[in-house]
C-alpha positions as CSV (number, residue, x, y, z in Angstrom):
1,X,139.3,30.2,71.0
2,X,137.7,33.0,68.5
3,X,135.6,31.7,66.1
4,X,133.0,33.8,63.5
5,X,131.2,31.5,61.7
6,X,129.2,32.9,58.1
7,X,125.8,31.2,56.6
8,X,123.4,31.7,54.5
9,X,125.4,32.7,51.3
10,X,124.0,31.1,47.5
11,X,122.7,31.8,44.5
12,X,120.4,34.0,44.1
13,X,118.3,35.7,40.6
14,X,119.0,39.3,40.2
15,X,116.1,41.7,42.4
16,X,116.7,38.8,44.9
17,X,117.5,38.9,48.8
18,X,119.5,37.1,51.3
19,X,120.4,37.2,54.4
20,X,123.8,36.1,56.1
21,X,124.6,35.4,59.4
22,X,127.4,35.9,61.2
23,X,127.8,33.9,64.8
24,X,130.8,35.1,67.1
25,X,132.4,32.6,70.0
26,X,135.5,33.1,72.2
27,X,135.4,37.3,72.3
28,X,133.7,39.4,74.6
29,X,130.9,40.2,72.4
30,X,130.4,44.3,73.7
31,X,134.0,44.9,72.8
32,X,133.7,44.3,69.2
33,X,132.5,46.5,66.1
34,X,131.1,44.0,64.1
35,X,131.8,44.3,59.9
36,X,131.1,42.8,57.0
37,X,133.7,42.6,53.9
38,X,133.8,41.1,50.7
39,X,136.2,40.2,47.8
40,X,135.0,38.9,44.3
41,X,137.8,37.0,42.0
42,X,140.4,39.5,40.8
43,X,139.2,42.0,42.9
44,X,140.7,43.5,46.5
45,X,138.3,42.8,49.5
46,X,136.0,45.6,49.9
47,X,134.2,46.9,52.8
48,X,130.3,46.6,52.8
49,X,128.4,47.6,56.1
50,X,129.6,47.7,59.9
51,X,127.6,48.3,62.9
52,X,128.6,49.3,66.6
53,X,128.2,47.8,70.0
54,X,125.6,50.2,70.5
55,X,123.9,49.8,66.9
56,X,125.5,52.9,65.0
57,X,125.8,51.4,61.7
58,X,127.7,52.4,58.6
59,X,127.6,51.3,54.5
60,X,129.6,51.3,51.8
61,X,127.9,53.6,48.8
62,X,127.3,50.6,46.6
63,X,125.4,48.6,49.5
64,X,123.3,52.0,50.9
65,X,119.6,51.2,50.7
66,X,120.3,48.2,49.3
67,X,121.8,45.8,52.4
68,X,121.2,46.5,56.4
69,X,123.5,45.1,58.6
70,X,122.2,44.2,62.2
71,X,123.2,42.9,65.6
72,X,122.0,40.3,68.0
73,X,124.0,41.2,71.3
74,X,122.3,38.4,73.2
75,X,123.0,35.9,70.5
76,X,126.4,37.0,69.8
77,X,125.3,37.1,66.2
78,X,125.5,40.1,63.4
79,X,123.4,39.9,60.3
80,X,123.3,41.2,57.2
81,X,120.0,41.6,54.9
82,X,120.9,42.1,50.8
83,X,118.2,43.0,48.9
84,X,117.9,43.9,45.3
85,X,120.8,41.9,44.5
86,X,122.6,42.6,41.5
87,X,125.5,41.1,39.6
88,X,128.3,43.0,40.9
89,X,127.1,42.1,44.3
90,X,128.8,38.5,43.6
91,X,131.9,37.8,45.8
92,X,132.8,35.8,49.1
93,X,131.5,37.9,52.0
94,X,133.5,37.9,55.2
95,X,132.7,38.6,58.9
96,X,134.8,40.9,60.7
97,X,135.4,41.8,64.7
98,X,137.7,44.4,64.9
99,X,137.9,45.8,69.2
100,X,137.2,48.9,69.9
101,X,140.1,49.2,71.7
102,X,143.1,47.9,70.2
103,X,142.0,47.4,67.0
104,X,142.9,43.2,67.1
105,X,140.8,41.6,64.2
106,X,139.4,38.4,63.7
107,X,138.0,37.0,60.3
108,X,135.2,34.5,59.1
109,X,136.2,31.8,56.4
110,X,133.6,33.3,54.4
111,X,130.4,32.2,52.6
112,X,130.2,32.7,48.8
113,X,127.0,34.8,47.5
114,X,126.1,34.1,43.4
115,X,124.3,36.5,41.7
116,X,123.2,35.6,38.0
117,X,120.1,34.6,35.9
């Protein structure tokens, strides 16, 4: 069965970094674009990065130089590295396969990143 499973979400001070973690089971790895979304409280979920089988990656303006997003083919894994977090950067961030084919997606439960002094 598909399962993406998130770490490494917290709290964090503002200028701070994390890194999240993304590891994907049941899917041929290869076939999947590989994203990262998130939604904060009130708020519709937003996309953030996404990255390619073959490592063409992509950002959302608010994230760009900020966050890099990064695959581990032979782990099955996708990561993504925030730094100079900021406030607004607060919300649950989900994982995201989406194939490359038909478009089929399959979601994280999400892990919750805090943001605050």
């Amino acid at each position: 069965q598909v399962q993406l499973v998130e770490s490494g979400g917290g709290l964090v001070k503002p200028g701070g970094s994390l890194r999240l973690s993304c590891a994907a089971s049941g899917i041929i790895f290869r076939f999947y674009t590989m994203n990262w979304y998130r939604q904060a409280p009130g708020n519709q979920r937003e996309f953030v990065a996404a990255i390619t089988s073959t490592g063409r990656t992509n950002y959302a303006d608010s994230v760009k130089g900020r966050f890099t997003i990064s695959r581990d083919n032979a782990r099955n894994t996708v990561y993504l590295q925030m730094n100079n977090l900021k406030p607004e950067d607060t919300a649950v961030y989900y994982c995201n396969a989406r194939h490359i084919f038909t478009n089929q997606d399959h979601w994280g439960q999400g892990t919750q990143v805090t943001v605050s002094s």
